[in-house]
DRENFI-663311 format. One line per field, with one value per residue (C-alpha): residue number from 1; residue in three letters; z, y, x. Coordinates in steps of 0.25 Angstrom, whole numbers, plus 5000, padded with zeros to 4 digits. Layout:
N
seq = NUM|...
type = Ala|...
z = Z|...
y = Y|...
x = X|...
This chain:
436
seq = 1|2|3|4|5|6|7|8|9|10|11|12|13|14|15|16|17|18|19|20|21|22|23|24|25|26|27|28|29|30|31|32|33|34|35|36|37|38|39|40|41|42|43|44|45|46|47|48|49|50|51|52|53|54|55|56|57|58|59|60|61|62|63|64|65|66|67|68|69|70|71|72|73|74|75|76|77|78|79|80|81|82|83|84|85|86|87|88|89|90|91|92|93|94|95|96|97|98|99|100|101|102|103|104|105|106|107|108|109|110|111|112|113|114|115|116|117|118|119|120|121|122|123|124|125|126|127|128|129|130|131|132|133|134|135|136|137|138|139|140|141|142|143|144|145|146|147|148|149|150|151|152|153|154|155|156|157|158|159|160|161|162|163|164|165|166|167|168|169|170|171|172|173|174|175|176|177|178|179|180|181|182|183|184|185|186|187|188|189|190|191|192|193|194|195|196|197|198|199|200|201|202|203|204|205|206|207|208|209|210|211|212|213|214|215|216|217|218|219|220|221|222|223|224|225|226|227|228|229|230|231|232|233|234|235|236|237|238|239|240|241|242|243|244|245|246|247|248|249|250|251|252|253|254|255|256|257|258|259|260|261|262|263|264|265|266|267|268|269|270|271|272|273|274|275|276|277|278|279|280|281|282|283|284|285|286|287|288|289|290|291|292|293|294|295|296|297|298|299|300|301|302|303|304|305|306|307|308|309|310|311|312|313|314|315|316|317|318|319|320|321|322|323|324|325|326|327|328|329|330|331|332|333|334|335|336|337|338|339|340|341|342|343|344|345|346|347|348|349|350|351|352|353|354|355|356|357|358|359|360|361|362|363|364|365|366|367|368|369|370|371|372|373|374|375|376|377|378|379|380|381|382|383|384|385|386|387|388|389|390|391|392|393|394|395|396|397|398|399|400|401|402|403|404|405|406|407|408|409|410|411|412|413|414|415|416|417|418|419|420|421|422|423|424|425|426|427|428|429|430|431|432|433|434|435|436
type = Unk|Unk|Unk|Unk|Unk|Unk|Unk|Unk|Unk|Unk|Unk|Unk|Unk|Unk|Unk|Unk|Unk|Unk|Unk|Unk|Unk|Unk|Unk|Unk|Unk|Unk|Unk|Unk|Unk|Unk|Unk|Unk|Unk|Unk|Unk|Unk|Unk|Unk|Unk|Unk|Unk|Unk|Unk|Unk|Unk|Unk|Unk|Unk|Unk|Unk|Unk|Unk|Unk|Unk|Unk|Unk|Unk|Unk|Unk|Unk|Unk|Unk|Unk|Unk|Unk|Unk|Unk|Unk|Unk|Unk|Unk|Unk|Unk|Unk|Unk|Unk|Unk|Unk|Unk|Unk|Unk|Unk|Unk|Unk|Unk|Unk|Unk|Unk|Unk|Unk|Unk|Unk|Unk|Unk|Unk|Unk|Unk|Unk|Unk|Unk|Unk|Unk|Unk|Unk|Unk|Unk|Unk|Unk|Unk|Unk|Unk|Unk|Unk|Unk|Unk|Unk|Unk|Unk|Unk|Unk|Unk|Unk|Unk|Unk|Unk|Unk|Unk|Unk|Unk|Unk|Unk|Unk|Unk|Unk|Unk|Unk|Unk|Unk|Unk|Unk|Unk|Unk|Unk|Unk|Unk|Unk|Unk|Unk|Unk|Unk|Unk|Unk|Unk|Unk|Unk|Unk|Unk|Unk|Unk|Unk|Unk|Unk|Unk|Unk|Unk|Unk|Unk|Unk|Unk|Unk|Unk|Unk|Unk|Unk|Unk|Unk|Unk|Unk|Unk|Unk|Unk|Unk|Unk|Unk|Unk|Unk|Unk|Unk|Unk|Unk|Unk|Unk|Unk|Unk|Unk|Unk|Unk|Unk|Unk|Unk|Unk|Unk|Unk|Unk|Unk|Unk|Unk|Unk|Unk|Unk|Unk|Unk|Unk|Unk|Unk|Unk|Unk|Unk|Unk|Unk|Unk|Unk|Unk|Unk|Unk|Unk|Unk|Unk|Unk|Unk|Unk|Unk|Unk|Unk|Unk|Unk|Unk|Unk|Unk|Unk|Unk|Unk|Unk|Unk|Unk|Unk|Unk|Unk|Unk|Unk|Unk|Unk|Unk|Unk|Unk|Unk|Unk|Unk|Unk|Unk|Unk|Unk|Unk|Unk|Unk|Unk|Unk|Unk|Unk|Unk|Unk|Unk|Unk|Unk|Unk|Unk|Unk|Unk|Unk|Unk|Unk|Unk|Unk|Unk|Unk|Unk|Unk|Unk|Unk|Unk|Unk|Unk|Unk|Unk|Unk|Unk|Unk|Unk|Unk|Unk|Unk|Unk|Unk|Unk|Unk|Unk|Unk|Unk|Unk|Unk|Unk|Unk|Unk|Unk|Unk|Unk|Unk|Unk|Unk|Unk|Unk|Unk|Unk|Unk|Unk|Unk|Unk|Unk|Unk|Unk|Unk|Unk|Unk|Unk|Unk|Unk|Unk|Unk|Unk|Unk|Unk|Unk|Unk|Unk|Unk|Unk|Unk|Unk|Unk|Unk|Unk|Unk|Unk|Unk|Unk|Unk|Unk|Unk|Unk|Unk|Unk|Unk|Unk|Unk|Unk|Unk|Unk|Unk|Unk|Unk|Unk|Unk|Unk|Unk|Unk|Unk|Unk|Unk|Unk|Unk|Unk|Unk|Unk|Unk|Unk|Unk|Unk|Unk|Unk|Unk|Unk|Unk|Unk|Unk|Unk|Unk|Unk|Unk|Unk|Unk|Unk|Unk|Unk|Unk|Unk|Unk|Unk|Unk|Unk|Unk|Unk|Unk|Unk|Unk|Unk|Unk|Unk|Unk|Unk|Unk|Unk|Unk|Unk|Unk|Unk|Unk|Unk|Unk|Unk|Unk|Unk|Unk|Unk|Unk|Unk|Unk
z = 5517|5515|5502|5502|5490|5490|5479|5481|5473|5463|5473|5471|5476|5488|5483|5494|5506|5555|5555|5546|5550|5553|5549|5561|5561|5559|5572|5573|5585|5582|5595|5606|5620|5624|5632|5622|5613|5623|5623|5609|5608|5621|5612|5599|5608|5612|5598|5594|5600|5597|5583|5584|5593|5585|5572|5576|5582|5570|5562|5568|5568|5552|5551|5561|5553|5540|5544|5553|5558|5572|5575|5569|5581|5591|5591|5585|5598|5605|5597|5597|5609|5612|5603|5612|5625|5620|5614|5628|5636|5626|5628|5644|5642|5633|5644|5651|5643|5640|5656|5655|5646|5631|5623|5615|5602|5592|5601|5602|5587|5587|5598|5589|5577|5585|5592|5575|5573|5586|5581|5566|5573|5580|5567|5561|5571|5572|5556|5557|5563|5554|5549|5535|5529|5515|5519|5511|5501|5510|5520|5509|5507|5522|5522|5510|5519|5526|5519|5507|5515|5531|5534|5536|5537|5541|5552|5544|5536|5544|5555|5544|5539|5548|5541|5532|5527|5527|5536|5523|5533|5539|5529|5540|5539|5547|5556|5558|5572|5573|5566|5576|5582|5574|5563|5548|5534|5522|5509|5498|5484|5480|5466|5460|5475|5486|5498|5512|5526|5538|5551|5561|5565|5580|5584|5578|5564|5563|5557|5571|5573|5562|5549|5535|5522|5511|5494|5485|5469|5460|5469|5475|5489|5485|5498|5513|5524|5538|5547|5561|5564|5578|5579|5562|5564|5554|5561|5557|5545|5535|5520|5512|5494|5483|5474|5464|5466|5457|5457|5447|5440|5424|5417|5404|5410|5415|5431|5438|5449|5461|5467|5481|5493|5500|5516|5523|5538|5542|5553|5548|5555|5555|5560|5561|5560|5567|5557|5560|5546|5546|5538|5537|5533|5535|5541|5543|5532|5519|5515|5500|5501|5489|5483|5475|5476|5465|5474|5486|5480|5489|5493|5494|5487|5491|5495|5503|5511|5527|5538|5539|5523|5528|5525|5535|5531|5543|5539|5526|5527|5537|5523|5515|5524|5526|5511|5509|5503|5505|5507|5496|5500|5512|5515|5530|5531|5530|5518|5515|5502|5499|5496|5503|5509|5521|5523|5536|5530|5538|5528|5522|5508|5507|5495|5496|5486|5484|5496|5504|5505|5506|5492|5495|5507|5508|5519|5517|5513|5504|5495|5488|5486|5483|5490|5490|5497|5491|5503|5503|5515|5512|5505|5500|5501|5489|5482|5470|5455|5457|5466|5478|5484|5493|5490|5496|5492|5503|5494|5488|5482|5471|5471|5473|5464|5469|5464|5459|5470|5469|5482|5481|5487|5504|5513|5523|5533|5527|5526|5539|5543|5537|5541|5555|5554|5566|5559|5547|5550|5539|5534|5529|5526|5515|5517|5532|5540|5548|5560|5561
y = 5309|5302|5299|5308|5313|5320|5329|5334|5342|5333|5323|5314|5310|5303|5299|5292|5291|5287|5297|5294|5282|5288|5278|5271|5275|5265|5260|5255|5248|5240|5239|5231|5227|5212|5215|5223|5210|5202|5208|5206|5192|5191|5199|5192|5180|5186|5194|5179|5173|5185|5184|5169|5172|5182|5176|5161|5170|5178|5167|5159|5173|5174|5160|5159|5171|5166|5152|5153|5164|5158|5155|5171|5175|5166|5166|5178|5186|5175|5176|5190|5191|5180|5189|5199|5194|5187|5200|5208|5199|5198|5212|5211|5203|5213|5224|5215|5216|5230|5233|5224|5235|5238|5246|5235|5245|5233|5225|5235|5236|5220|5221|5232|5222|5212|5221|5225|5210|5209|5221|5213|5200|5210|5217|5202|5200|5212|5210|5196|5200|5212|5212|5210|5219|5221|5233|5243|5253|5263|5261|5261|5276|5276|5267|5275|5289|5283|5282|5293|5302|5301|5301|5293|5293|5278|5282|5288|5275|5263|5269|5269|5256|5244|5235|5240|5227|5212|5204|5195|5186|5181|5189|5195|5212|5220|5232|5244|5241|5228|5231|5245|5242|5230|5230|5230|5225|5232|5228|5236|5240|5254|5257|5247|5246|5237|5243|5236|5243|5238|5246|5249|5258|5263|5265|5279|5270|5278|5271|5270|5265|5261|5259|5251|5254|5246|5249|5240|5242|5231|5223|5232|5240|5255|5262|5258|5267|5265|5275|5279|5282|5289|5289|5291|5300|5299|5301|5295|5286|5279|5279|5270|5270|5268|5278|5286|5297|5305|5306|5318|5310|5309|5295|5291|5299|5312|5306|5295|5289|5281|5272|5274|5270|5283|5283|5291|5292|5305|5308|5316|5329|5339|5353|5365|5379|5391|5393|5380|5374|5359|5355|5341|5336|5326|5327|5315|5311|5303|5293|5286|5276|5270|5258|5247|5237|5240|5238|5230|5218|5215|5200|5197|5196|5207|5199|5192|5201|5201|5212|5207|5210|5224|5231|5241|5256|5255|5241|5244|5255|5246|5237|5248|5253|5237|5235|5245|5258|5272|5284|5293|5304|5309|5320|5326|5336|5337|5330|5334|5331|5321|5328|5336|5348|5354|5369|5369|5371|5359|5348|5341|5332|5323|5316|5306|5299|5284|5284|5291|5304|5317|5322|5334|5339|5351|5357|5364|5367|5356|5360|5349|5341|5350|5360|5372|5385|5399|5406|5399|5392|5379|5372|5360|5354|5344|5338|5348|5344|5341|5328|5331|5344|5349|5363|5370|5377|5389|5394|5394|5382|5381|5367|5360|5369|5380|5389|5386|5383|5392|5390|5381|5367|5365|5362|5349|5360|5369|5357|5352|5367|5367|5353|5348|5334|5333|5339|5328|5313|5310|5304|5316|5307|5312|5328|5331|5328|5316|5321|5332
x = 5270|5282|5285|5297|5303|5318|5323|5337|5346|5352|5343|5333|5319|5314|5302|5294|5296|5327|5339|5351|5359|5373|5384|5389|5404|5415|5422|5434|5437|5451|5454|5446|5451|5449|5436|5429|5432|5427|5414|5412|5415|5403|5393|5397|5392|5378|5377|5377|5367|5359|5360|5354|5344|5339|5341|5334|5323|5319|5321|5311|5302|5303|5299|5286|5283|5282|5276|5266|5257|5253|5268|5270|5261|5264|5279|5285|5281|5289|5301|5303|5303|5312|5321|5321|5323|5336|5343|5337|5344|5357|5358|5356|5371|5376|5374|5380|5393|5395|5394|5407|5414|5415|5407|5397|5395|5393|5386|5376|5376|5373|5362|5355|5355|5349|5339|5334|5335|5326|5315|5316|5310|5299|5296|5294|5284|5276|5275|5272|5259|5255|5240|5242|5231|5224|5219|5207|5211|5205|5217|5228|5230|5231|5242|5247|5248|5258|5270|5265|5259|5262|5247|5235|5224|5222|5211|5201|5203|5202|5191|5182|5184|5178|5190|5201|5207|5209|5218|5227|5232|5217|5207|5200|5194|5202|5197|5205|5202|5209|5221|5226|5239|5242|5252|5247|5253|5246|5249|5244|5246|5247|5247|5261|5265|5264|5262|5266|5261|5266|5261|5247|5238|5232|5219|5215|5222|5233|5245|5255|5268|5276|5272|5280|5277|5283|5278|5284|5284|5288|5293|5304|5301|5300|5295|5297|5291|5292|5284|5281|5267|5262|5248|5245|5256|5270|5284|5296|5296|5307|5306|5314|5313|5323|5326|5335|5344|5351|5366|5368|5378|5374|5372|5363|5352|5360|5359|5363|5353|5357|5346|5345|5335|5329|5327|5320|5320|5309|5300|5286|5284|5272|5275|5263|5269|5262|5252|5248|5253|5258|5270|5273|5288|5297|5312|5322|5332|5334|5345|5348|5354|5361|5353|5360|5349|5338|5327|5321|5312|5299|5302|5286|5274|5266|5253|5261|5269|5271|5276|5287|5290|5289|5301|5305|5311|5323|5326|5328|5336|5346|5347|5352|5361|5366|5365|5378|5369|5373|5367|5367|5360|5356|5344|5340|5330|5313|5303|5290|5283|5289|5304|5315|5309|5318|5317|5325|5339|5343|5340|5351|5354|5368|5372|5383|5393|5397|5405|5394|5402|5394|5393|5384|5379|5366|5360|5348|5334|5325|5315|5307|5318|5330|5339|5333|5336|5333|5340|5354|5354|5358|5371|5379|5390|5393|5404|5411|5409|5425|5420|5428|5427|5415|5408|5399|5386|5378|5368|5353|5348|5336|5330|5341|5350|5362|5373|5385|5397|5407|5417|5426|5427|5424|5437|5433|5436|5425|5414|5418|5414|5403|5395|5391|5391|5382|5371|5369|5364|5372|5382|5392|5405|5413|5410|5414|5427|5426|5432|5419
C-alpha cells in the first residue's frame, strides 16, 4: 500500500511511505486593559499549579513503570486518572473566569498543552501493558501488509494457528483468542531492519484501531507509520522517513542534494466505477521538511525494547516542527503505486526557498511522479532564471518537461488574479499579496 514514492519534475522521490498545519499568524496585542491583565496574572497561577500537578504525576508514572511491574498495574490506572480529574476541575475555574470578560486565547493554548501532556501519561500507561510477543514467522508478512501494502490477511492467519507466539515477559504460548482486543508489541527482524509493531486486533483478527509501526536500520529510525484500522480496513494513516531531494544547483557531482524528512498525511480510499472496476489510490498531502540532524539514533537495545520506546508519527512531526525545520516542498493531490498519480487537474506541487518563499507553484495533472499533461491544461508559476521575477507557464507538459516561456515576467496584480489563496492548505508566502 503505502510505501509511497514521489517523483516531481526536477523532484525527488518518496520512497515509502492529518491536513497541513497552517502557521498560526503572528498577534500582536500591545495593548491590554488592566482587567485583561488581571486575568492573566489569575491563570498564570492555576497554569502553575497545573504544570506541577502534572509534571509530579508523570514522573511518578515513568518510574513505577520502569521499576516494578505490579506497581505498573496497580497504580498507573490511579494516577492517570488523578491527572485528569485535577485539570477537569481546573478547567471548571477557567470557565469560570472568561464568564468574568476577556477573550482567554492563550490560556486556551496552555490547557491544550496540558491536555497532550495528560493523553502522553495515558499513552504511558496503555503501552505499559502491551503483550510483548515473539510471534511465528507465519504472522510476519501479516504484520508486513500493513504498512507496505494496506492489507492483511491476519485472519486467514491466526484462526489457523491454536497459538501464534510466546509471551517474552512470562514465556507462556499465546492464542489468538486470548490476545483480541489487547494491545500488542511485536519485535521482529525483517531482512537488516528491526521492525517494531505496536497495535491489536478484534474478534474476526482484523487489525483495529490504531496501529505504529517503527523499522530501524543501523541504528537510526528510517520509517514511522501510524495507521488507522476500521475493521481490517485502512483510512487515514501518517508516514514519516528521511530523505534526499535535489535542488538543481550544480556542485562536484552536476546537483546538489538537500536532506530532508518526508511526511505524509493520507486517507486510503477504494472507488468502483460503473463497470464495477475497483481503483484504489490515496489522497491527503505531503510536507519535506528541511533536515539538519543526520539522523534519529535508536536509544535501545532491540531485545530489550518497550511500548513506551514506540515512536509515534504525530509526535514526531511536532519535534520537527519545534526543532526550527522548514518546509521545502509541499505536494496535495492522490498517490497510488507508490508515487504522484493525480489525473483530476486539481493536484498541486509547491517548492520553497531558504526563507520559505514560494519559489514555484504548479496545478495540475500527475503522472508517475511528474507533471504531465498532453492536453495543456495545467501551469506553473515559478521564479525567472533572472532570480526575482515570476513567469507564467499555460501549456502541455511531457514528464515533467514544457515549452520555452516566452511572456514576459507576471505583475503582483496579475498573480494576485490568478491565485485564490482559499483554495491551497498551504503556506503561499512570498508569491501572493498579503492583503488577498
Amino acid at each position: 500500500m503505502v510505501a509511497e514514492r514521489s517523483n516531481a519534475m526536477s523532484t525527488d522521490d518518496e520512497r515509502k511511505i492529518l491536513p497541513f498545519r497552517k502557521r498560526k499568524e503572528n498577534q500582536n496585542d500591545m495593548e491590554k486593559s488592566h482587567s485583561e491583565k488581571k486575568e492573566y496574572s489569575i491563570k498564570g497561577i492555576i497554569i502553575g499549579i497545573v504544570v506541577a500537578v502534572v509534571t509530579e504525576v508523570m514522573g511518578t508514572i515513568i518510574i513505577a513503570c520502569t521499576i516494578d511491574p505490579v506497581k505498573k498495574l496497580l497504580a498507573l490506572p490511579g494516577m492517570v486518572s488523578e491527572v485528569q480529574e485535577k485539570v477537569e476541575r481546573i478547567q471548571g475555574s477557567l470557565d469560570e473566569v472568561t464568564k468574568e470578560g476577556g477573550k482567554l486565547t492563550k490560556m486556551n493554548e496552555e490547557i491544550g498543552e496540558l491536555a497532550v501532556r495528560v493523553a502522553k501519561a495515558e499513552g504511558m500507561l496503555e503501552a505499559s501493558l502491551a503483550i510483548k510477543i515473539n510471534v511465528k514467522e507465519e504472522v510476519f508478512e501479516s504484520i508486513k501488509g500493513i504498512y507496505k501494502f494496506g492489507e492483511s490477511d491476519a485472519e486467514n492467519v491466526l484462526e489457523k494457528l491454536p497459538t501464534f507466539g510466546t509471551n517474552m515477559e512470562t514465556g507462556d504460548e499465546c492464542e489468538p483468542r486470548e490476545c483480541i482486543g489487547k494491545k500488542l508489541l511485536i519485535p521482529y527482524i525483517d531482512g537488516e531492519q528491526e521492525v517494531i509493531f505496536y497495535g491489536q486486533y478484534n474478534d474476526k483478527y482484523h487489525w483495529n484501531g490504531d496501529c505504529v509501526i517503527n523499522v530501524y536500520e543501523n541504528g537510526n529510525l528510517v520509517f514511522i507509520m501510524n495507521a488507522s484500522y476500521n475493521d481490517g480496513a485502512l483510512g487515514e494513516y501518517c508516514q514519516i522517513f528521511p530523505d534526499e531531494v535535489d535542488l538543481d544547483k550544480p556542485d562536484s557531482d552536476g546537483i546538489e542534494h538537500k536532506k530532508v524528512w518526508i511526511v505524509s498525511h493520507r486517507n486510503r480510499v477504494e472507488e468502483v466505477d460503473v463497470t464495477g472496476k475497483k481503483s484504489v489510490y490515496n489522497e491527503g498531502e505531503t510536507l519535506y521538511y528541511t533536515r539538519e540532524k543526520e539522523r534519529y539514533e535508536q536509544k535501545f537495545k532491540f531485545e530489550e525494547v518497550t511500548g513506551n520506546d514506540v515512536v509515534n508519527a504525530n509526535n514526531f512531526e511536532t519535534s520537527i516542527e519545534l526543532s526550527g525545520a522548514k518546509v521545502e516542498r509541499y505536494y496535495n493531490g492522490r498517490t497510488s503505486n507508490g508515487m504522484f498519480n493525480d489525473e483530476t487537474g486539481n493536484a498541486y506541487l509547491v517548492k520553497y526557498d531558504e526563507n520559505e518563499d514560494v519559489k514555484y507553484l504548479y496545478r495540475g495533472k500527475m503522472v508517475e511522479g511528474k507533471e504531465h499533461d498532453e492536453n495543456g491544461g495545467s501551469w506553473f508559476i515559478g521564479i525567472g532564471k533572472d532570480g526575482e521575477n515570476y513567469y507564467y507557464y499555460d501549456g502541455k507538459f511531457e514528464h515533467g518537461h514544457h515549452a520555452p516561456i516566452t511572456w514576459p515576467p507576471l505583475t503582483q496584480e496579475e498573480i494576485d488574479n490568478l491565485i485564490n489563496p482559499a483554495d491551497y492548505k498551504c503556506s503561499l508566502k512570498g508569491l501572493v499579496s498579503e492583503l488577498v
